[in-house]
MDAnalysis code that builds the backbone (N, CA, C; Angstrom):
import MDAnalysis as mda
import numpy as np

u = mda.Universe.empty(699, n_residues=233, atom_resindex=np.repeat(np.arange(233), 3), trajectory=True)
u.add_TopologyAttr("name", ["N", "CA", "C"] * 233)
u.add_TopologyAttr("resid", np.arange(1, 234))
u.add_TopologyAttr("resname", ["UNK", "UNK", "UNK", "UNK", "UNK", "UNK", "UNK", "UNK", "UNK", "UNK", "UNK", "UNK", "UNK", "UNK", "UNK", "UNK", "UNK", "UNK", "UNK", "UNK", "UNK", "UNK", "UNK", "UNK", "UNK", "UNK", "UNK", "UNK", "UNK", "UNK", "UNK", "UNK", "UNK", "UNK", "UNK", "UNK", "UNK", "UNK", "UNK", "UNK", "UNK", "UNK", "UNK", "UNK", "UNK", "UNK", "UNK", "UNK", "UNK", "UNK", "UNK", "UNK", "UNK", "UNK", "UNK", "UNK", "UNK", "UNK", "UNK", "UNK", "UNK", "UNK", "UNK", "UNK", "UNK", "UNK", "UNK", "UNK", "UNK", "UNK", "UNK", "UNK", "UNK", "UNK", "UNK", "UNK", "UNK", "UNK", "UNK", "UNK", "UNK", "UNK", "UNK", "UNK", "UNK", "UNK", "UNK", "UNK", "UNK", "UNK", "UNK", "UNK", "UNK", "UNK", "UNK", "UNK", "UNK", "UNK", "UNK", "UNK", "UNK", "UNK", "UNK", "UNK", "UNK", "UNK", "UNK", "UNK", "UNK", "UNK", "UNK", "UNK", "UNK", "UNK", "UNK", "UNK", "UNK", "UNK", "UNK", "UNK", "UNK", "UNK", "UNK", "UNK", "UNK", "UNK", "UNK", "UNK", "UNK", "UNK", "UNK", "UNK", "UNK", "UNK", "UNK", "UNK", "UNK", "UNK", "UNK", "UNK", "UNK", "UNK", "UNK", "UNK", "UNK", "UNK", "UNK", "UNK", "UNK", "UNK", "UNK", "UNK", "UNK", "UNK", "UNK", "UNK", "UNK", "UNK", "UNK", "UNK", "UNK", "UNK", "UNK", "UNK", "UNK", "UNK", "UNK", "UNK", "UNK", "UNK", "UNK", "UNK", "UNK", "UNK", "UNK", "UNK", "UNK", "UNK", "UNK", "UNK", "UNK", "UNK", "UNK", "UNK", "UNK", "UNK", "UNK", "UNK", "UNK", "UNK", "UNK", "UNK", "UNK", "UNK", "UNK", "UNK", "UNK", "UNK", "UNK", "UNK", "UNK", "UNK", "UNK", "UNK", "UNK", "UNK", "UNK", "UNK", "UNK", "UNK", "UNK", "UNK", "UNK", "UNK", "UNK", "UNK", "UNK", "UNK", "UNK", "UNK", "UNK", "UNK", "UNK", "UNK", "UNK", "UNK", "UNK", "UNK", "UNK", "UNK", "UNK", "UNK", "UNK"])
u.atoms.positions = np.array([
    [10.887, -13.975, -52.857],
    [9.623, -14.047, -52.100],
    [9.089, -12.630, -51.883],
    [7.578, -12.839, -52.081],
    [7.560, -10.877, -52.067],
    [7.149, -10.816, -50.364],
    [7.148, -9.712, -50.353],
    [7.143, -9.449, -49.121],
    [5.877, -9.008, -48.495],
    [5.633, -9.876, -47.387],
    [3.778, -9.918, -46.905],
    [3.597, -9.135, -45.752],
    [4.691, -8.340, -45.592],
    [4.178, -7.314, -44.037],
    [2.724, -6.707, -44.034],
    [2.706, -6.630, -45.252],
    [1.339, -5.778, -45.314],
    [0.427, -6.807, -44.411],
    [0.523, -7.986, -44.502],
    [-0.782, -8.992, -44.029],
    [-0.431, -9.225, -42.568],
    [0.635, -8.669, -42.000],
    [0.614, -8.138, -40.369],
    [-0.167, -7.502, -40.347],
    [-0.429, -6.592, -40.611],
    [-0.955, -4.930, -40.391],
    [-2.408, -5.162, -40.106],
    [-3.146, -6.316, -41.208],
    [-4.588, -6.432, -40.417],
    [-4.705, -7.135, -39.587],
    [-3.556, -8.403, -38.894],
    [-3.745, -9.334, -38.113],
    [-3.296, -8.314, -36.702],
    [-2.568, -7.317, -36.746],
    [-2.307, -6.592, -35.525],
    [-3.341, -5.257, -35.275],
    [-4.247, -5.132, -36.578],
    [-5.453, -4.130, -35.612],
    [-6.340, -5.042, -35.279],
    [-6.329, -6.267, -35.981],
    [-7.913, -7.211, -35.520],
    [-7.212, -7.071, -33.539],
    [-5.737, -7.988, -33.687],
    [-5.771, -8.345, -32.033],
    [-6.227, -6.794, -31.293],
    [-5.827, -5.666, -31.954],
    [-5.685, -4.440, -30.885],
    [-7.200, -3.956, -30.594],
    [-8.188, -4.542, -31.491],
    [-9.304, -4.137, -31.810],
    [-9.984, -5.127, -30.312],
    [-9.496, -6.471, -30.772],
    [-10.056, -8.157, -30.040],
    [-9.540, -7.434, -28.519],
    [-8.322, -7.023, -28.444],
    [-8.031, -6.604, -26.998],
    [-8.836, -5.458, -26.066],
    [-8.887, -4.505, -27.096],
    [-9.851, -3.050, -26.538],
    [-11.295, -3.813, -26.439],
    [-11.945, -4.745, -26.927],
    [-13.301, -5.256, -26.756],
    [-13.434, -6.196, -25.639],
    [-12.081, -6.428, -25.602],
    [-11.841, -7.158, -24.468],
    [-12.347, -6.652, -22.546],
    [-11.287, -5.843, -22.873],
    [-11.315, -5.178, -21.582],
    [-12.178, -4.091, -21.406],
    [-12.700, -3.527, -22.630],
    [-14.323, -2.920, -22.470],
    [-15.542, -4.039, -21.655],
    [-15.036, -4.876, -22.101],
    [-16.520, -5.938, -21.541],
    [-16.020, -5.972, -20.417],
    [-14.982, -5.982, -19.640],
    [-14.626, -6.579, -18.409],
    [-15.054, -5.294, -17.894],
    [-14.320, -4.091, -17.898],
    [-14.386, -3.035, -17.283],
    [-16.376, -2.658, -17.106],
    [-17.111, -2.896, -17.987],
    [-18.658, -3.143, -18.136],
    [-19.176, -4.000, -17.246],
    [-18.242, -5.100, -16.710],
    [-19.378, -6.409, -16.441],
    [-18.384, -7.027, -14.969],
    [-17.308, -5.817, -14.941],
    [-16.440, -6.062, -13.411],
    [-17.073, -6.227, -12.269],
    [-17.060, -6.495, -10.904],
    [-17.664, -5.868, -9.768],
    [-16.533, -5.443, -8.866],
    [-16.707, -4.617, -8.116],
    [-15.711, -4.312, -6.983],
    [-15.545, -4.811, -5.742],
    [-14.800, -5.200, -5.346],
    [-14.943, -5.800, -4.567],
    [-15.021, -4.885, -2.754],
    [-15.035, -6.125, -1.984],
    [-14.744, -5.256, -0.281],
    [-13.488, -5.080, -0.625],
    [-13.236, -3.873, 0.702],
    [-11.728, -3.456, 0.847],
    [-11.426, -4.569, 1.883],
    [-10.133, -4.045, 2.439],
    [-9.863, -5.359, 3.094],
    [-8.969, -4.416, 4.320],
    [-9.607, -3.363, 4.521],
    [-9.256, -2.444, 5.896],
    [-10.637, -1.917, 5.682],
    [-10.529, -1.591, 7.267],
    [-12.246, -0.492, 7.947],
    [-12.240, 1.082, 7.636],
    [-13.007, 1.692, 7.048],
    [-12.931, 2.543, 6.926],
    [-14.123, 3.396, 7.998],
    [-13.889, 4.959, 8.012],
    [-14.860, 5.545, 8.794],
    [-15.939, 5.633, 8.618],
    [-17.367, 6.309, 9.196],
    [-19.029, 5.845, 9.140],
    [-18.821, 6.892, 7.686],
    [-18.373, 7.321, 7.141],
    [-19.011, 8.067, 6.025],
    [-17.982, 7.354, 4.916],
    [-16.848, 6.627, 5.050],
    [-16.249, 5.961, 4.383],
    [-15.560, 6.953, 3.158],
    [-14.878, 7.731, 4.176],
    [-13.720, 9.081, 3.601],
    [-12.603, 9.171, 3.983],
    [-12.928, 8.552, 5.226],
    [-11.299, 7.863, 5.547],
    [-10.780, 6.387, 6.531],
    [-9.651, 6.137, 6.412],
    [-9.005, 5.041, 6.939],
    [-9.572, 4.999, 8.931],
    [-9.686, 4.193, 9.212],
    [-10.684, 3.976, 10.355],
    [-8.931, 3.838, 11.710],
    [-8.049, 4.767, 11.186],
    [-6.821, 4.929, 11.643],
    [-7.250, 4.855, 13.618],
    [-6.491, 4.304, 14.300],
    [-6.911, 4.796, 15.656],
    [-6.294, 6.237, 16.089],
    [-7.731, 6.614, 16.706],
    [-7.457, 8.225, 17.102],
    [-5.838, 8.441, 17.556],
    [-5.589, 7.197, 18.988],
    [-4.481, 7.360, 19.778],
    [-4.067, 5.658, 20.025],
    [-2.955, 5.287, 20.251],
    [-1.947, 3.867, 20.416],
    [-1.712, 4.377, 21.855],
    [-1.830, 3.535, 22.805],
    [-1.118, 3.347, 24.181],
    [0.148, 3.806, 24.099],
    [0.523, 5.033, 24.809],
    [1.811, 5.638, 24.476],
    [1.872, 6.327, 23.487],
    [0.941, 6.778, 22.570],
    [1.440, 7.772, 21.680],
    [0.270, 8.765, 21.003],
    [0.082, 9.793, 21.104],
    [-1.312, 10.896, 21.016],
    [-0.988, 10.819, 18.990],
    [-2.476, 10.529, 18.686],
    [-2.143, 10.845, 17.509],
    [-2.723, 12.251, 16.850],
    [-2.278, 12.736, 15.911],
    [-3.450, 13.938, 15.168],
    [-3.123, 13.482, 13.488],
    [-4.581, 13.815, 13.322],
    [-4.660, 14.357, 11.637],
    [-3.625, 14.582, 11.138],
    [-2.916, 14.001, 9.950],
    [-2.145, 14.805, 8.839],
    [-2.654, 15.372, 7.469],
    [-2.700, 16.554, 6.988],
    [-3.179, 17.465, 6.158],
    [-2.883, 16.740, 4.655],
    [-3.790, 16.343, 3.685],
    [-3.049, 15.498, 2.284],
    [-3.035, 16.654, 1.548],
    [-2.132, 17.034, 0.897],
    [-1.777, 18.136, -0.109],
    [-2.372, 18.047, -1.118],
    [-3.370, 19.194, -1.446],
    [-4.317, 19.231, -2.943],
    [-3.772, 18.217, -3.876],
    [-2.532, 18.774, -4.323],
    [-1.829, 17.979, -5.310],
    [-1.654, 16.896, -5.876],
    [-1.617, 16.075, -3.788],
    [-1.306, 14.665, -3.746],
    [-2.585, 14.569, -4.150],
    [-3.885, 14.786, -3.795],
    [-5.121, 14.393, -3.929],
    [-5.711, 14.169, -5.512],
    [-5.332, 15.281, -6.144],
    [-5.541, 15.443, -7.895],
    [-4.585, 14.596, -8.588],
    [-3.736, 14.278, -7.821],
    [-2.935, 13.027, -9.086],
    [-3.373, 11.997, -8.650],
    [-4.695, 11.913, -8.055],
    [-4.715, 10.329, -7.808],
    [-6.201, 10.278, -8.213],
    [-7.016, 9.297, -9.064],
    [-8.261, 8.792, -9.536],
    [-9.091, 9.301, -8.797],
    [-10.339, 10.108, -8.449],
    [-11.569, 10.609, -7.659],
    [-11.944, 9.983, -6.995],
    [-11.854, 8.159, -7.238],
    [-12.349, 7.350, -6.192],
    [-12.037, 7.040, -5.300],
    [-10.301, 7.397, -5.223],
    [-9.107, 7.049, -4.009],
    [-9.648, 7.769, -2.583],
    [-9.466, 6.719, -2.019],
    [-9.929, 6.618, -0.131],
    [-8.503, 7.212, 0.124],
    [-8.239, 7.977, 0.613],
    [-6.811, 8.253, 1.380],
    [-6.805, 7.869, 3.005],
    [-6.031, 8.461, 3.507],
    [-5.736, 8.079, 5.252],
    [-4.470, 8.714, 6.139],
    [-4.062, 9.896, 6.842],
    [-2.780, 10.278, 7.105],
    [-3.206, 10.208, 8.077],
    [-2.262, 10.292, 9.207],
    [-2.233, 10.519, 10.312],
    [-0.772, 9.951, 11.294],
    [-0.620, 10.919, 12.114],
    [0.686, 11.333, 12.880],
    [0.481, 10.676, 14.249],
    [1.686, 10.087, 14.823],
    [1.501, 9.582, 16.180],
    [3.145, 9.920, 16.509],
    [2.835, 10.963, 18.169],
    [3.729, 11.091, 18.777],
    [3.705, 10.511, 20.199],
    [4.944, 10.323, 20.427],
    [5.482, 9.547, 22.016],
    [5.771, 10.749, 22.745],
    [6.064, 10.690, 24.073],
    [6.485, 11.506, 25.520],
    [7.728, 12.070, 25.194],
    [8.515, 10.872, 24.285],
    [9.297, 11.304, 24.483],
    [9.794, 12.482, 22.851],
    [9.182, 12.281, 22.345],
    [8.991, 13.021, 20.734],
    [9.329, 12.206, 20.240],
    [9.555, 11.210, 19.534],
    [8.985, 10.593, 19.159],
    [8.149, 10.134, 18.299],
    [7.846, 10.093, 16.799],
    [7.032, 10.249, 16.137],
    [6.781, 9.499, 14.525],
    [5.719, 9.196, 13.916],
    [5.739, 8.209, 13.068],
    [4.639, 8.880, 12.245],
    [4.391, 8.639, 10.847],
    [3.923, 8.649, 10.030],
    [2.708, 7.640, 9.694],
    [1.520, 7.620, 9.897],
    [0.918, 6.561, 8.739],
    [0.305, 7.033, 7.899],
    [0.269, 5.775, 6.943],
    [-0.884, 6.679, 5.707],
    [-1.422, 5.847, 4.780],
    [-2.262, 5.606, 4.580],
    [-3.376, 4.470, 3.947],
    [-3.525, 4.959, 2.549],
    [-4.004, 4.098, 1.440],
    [-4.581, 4.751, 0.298],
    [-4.869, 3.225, -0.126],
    [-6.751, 3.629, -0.514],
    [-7.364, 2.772, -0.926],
    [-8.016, 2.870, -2.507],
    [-7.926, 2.265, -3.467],
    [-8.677, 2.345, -4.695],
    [-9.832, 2.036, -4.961],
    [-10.487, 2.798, -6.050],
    [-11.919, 2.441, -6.295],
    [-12.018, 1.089, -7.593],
    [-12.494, 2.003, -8.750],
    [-12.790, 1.072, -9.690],
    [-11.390, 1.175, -10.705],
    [-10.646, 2.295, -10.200],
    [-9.526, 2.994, -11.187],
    [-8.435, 2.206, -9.930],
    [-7.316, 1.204, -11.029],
    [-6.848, 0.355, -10.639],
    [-5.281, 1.419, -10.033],
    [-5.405, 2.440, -11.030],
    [-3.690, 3.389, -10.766],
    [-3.783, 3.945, -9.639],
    [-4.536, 3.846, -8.584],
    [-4.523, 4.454, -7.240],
    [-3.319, 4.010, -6.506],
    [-3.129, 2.259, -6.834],
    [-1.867, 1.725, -6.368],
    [-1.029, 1.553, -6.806],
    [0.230, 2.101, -6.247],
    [1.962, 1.378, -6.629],
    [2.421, 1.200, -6.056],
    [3.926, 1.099, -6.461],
    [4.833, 0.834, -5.485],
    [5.265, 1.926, -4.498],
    [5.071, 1.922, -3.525],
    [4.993, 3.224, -2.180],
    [7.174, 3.778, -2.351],
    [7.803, 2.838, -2.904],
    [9.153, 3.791, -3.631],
    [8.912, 4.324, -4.265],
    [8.539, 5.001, -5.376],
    [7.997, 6.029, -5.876],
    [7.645, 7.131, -5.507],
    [6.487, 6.987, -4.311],
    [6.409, 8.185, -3.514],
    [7.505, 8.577, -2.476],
    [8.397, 7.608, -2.004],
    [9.124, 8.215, -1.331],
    [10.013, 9.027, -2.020],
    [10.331, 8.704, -3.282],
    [11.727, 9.308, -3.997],
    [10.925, 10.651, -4.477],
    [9.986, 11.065, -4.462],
    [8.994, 12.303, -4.576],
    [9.247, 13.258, -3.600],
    [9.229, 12.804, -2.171],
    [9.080, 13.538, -1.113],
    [11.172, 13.499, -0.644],
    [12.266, 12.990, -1.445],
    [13.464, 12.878, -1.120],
    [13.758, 11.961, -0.479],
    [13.232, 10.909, -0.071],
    [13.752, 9.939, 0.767],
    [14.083, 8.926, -0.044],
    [15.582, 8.689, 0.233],
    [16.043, 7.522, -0.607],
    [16.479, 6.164, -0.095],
    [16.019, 5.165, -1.100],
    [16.249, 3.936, -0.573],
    [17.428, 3.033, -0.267],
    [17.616, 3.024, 0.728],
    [18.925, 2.151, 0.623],
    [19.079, 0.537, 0.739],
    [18.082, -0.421, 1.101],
    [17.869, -1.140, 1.700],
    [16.247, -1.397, 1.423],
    [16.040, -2.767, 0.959],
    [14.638, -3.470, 1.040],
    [14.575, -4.901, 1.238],
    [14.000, -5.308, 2.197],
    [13.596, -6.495, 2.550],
    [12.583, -6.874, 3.002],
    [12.304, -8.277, 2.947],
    [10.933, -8.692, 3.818],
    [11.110, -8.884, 4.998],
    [9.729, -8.781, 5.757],
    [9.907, -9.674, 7.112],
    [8.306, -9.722, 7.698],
    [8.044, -9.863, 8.791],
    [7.063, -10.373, 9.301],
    [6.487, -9.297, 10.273],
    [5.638, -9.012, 10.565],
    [5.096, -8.250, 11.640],
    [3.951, -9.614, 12.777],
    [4.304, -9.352, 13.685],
    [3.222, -9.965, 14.996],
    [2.447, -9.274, 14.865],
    [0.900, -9.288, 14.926],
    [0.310, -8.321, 14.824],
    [-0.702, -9.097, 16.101],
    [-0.889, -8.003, 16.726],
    [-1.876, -8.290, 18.187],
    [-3.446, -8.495, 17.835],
    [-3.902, -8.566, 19.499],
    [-5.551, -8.517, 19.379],
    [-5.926, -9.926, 19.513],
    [-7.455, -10.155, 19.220],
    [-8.283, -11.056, 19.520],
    [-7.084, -12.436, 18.876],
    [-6.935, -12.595, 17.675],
    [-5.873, -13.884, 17.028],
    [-4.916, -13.479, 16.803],
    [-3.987, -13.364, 17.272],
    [-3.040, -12.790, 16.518],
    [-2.078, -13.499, 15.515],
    [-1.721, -12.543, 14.634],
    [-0.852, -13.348, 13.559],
    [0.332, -12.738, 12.882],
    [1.036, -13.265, 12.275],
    [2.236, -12.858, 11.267],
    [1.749, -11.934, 10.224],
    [1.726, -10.965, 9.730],
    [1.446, -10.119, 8.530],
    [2.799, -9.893, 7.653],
    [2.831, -10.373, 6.699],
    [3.918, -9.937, 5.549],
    [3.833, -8.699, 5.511],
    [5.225, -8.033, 5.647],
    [5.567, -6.683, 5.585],
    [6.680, -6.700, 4.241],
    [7.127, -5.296, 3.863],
    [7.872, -4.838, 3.608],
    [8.824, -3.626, 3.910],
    [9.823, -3.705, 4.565],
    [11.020, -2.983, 5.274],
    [11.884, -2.319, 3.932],
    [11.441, -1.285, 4.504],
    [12.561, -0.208, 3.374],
    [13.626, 0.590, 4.824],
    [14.820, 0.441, 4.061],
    [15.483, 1.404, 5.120],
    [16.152, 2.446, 4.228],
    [16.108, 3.994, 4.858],
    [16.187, 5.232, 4.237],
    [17.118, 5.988, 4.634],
    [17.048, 6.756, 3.960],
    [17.990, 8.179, 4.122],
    [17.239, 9.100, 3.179],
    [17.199, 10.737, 4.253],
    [16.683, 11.933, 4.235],
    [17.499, 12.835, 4.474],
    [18.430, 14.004, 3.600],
    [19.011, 14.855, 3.507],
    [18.244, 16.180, 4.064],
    [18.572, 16.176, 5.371],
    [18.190, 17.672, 5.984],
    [19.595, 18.363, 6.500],
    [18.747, 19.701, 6.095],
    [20.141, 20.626, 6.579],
    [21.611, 19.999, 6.296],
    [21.920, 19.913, 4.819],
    [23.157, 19.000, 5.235],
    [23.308, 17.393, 5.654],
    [22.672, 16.907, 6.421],
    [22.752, 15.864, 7.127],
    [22.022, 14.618, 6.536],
    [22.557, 13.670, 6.851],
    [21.304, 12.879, 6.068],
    [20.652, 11.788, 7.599],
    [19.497, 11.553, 7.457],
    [18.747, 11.217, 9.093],
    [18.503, 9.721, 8.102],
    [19.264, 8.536, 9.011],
    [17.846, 7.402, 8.824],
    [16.692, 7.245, 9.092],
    [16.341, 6.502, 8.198],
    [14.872, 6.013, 8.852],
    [14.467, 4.811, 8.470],
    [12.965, 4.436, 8.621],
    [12.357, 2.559, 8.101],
    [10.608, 3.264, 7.705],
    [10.923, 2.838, 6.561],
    [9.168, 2.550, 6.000],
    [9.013, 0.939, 5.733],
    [7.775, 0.762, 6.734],
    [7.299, -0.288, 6.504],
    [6.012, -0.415, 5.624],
    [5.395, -1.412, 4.612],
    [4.381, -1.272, 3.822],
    [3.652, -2.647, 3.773],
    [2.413, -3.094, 3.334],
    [1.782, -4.091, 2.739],
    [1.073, -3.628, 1.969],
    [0.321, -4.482, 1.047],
    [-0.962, -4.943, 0.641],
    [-1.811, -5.280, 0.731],
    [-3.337, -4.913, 0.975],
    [-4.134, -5.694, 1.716],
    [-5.679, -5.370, 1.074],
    [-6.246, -6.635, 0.736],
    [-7.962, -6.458, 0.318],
    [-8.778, -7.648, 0.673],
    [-9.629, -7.769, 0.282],
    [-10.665, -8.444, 1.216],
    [-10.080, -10.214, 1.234],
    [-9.369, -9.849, 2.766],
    [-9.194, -11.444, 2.813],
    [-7.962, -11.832, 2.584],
    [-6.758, -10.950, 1.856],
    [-5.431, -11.962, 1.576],
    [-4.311, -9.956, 1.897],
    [-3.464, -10.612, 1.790],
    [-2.643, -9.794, 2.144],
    [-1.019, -10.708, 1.593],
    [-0.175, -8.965, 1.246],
    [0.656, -9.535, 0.775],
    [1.795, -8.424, 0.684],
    [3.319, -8.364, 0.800],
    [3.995, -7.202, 0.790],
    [4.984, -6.834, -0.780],
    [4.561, -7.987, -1.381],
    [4.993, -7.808, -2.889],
    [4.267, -7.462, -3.850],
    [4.664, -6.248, -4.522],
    [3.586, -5.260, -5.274],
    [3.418, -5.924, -6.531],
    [4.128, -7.332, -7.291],
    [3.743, -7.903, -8.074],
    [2.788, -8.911, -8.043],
    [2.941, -9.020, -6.782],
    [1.772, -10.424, -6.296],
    [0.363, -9.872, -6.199],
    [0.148, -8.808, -5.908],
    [-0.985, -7.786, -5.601],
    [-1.285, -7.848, -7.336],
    [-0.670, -7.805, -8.354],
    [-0.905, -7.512, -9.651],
    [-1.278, -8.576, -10.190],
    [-0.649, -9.917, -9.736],
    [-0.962, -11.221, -10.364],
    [-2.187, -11.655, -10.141],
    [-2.384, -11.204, -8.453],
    [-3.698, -11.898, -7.451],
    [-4.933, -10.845, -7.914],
    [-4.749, -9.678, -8.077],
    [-5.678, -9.054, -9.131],
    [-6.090, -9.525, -10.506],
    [-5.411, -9.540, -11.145],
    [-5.883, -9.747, -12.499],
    [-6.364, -11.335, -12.189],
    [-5.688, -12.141, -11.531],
    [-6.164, -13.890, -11.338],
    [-7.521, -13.683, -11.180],
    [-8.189, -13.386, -10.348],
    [-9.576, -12.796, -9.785],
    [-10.707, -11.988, -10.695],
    [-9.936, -11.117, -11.617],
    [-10.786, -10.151, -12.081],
    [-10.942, -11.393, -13.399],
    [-10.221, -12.019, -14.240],
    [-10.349, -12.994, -15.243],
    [-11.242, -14.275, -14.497],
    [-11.507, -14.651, -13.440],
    [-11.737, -16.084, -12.895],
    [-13.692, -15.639, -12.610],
    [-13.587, -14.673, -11.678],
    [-14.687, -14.140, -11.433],
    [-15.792, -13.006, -11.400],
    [-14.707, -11.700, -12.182],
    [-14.924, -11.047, -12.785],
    [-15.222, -9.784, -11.422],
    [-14.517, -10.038, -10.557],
    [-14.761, -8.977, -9.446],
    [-13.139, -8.459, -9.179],
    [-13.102, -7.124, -9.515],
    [-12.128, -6.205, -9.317],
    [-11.423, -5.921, -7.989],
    [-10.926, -6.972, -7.504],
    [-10.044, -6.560, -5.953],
    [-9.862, -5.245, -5.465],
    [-10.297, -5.130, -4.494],
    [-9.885, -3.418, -4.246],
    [-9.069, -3.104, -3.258],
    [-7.529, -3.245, -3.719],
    [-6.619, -3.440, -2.789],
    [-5.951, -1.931, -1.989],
    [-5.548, -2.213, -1.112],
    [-4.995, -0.766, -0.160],
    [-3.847, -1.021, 0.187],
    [-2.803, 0.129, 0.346],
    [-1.408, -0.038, 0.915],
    [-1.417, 0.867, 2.198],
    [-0.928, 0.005, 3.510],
    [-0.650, 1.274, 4.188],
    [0.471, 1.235, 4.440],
    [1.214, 2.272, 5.130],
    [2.800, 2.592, 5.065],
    [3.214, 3.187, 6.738],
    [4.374, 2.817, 6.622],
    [4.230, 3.764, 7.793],
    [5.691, 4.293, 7.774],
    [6.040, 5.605, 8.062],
    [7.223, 6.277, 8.263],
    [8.079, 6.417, 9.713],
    [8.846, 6.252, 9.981],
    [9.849, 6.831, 11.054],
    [11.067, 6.850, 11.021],
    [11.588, 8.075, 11.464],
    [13.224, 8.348, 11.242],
    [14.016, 8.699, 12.877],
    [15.283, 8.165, 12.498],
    [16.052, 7.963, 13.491],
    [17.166, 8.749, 13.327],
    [18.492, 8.589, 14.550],
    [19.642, 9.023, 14.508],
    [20.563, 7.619, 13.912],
    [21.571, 8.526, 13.470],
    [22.520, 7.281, 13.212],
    [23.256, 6.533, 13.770],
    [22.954, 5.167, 13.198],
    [23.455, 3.855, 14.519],
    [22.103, 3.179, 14.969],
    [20.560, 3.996, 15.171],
    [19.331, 3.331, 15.876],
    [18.629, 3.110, 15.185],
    [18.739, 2.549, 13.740],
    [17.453, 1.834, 12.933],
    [17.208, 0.791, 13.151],
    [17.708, -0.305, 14.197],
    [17.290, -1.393, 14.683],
    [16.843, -1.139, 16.310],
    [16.608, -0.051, 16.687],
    [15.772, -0.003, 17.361],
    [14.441, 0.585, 16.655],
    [15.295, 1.292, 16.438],
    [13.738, 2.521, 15.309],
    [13.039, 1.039, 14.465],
    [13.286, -0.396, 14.194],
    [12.263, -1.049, 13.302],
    [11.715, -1.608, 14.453],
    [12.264, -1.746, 15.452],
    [11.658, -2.847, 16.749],
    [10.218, -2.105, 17.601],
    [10.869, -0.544, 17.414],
    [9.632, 0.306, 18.415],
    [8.456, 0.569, 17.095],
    [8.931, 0.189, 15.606],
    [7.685, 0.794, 14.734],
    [6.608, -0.491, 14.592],
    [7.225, -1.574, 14.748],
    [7.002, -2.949, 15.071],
    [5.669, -3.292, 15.837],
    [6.233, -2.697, 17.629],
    [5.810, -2.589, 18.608],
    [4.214, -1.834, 18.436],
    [4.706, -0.660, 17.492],
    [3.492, 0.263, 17.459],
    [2.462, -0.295, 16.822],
    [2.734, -0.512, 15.252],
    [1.750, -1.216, 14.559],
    [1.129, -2.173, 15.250],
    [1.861, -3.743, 15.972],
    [1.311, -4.383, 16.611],
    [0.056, -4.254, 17.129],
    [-0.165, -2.735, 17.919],
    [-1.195, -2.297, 18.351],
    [-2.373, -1.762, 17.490],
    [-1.738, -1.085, 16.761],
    [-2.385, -0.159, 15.587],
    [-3.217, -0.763, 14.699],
    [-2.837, -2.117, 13.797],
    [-3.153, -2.660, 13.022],
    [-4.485, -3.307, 12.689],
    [-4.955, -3.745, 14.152],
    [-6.490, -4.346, 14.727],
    [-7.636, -3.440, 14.554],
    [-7.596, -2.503, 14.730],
    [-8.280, -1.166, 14.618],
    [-8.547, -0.937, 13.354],
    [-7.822, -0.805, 12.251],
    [-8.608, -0.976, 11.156],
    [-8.289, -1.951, 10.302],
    [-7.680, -2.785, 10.172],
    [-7.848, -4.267, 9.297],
    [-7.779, -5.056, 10.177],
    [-8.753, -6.073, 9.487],
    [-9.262, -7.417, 10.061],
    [-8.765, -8.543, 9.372],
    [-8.163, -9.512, 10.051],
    [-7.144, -10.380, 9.959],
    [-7.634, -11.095, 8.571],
    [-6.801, -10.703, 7.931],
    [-6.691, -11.890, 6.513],
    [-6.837, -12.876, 6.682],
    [-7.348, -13.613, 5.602],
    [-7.532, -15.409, 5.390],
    [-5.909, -15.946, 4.975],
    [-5.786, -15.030, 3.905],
    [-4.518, -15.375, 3.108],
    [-3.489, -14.769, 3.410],
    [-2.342, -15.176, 4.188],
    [-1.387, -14.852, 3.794],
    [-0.083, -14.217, 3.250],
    [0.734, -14.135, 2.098],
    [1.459, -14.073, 1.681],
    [2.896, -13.991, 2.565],
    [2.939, -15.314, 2.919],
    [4.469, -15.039, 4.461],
    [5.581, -15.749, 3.910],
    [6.201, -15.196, 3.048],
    [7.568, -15.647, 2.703],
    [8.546, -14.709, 3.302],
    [9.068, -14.384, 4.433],
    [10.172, -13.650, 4.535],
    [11.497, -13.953, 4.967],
    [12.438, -13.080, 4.058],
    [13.833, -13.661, 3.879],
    [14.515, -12.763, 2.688],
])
């Protein structure tokens, strides 16, 4: 039998050709959608609350760097909240435009900045205010090598765009593309995160008081999802 590879070769540039025409038309004929957190009156940054009952917040500085590896359209968001007693937590928002690589998986950036994962699970956040409800989270528990030492800590994370929410970074990928093929509008999803580190032995207090905080925090700039995503376990 002679051998017909050759007659692959045009059936695999037609598909690569059929595929690039593909997603040219989409990327042409996409729309973007709402975000699904508040942003500030000039819409440059995360609509973070200034200060939480019990804890003064300030500005955190985003490093050129961080800023240039990420798409021109990316909304960022930092900001620091300390307690009386010192006390102190991390948040930090990042929202995408029309450029879908703004988002990943927020492990990644931690293993950037040294913090390593030891521990991931789901669970639920209460989240306060006018209705309150369950928000799917994701619980990372850490370790940070300072001086020698290594400090625990808990990053908590979601997903969130106009209307559904979710703490699994594949579901965010499925529920995107489902949407952008069905109706042709580009989800414009955001992760926010939040950091805090403890002594060893108190990461179950350290998840209960980061808990506590968000609770408060959360109302202020996202507005309660339609959807979901509450499987935790």
């Amino acid at each position: 039998m002679k051998d017909k590879g050759w007659m692959r070769l045009p059936a695999a540039v037609l598909l690569m050709f059929a595929t690039a025409l593909t997603l040219s038309w989409w990327q042409s004929h996409q729309r973007l959608g709402r975000p699904g957190v508040i942003l500030t009156a000039d819409e440059q940054q995360f609509a973070f609350p200034a200060d939480v009952p019990g804890y003064a917040g300030e500005a955190m500085e985003i490093a050129a760097g961080d800023r240039s590896a990420l798409p021109p359209d990316t909304t960022l968001g930092a900001r620091v909240y300390t307690a009386k007693d010192g006390f102190w937590m991390q948040m930090i928002g990042v929202l995408m435009g029309t450029d879908r690589t703004s988002i990943h998986q927020p492990e990644f950036c931690l293993a950037g900045i040294g913090v390593q994962v030891v521990e991931k699970r789901r669970d639920v956040l209460r989240v306060g205010g006018e209705e309150p409800y369950d928000l799917p989270i994701m619980v990372l528990r850490t370790e940070k090598e300072l001086e020698g030492r290594k400090y625990p800590g808990v990053y908590i994370y979601w997903f969130v765009a106009d209307g559904v929410a979710t703490e699994r970074h594949w579901e965010r990928m499925w529920w995107m593309a489902r949407e952008l093929i069905a109706s042709g509008e580009l989800q414009r999803w955001a992760y926010v995160g939040t950091l805090g580190m403890a002594l060893p032995g108190e990461e179950a207090q350290l998840l209960q008081r980061m808990k506590e905080f968000l609770a408060q925090a959360v109302p202020h700039f996202q507005p309660r999802p339609e959807f979901l995503a509450n499987r935790a376990g």
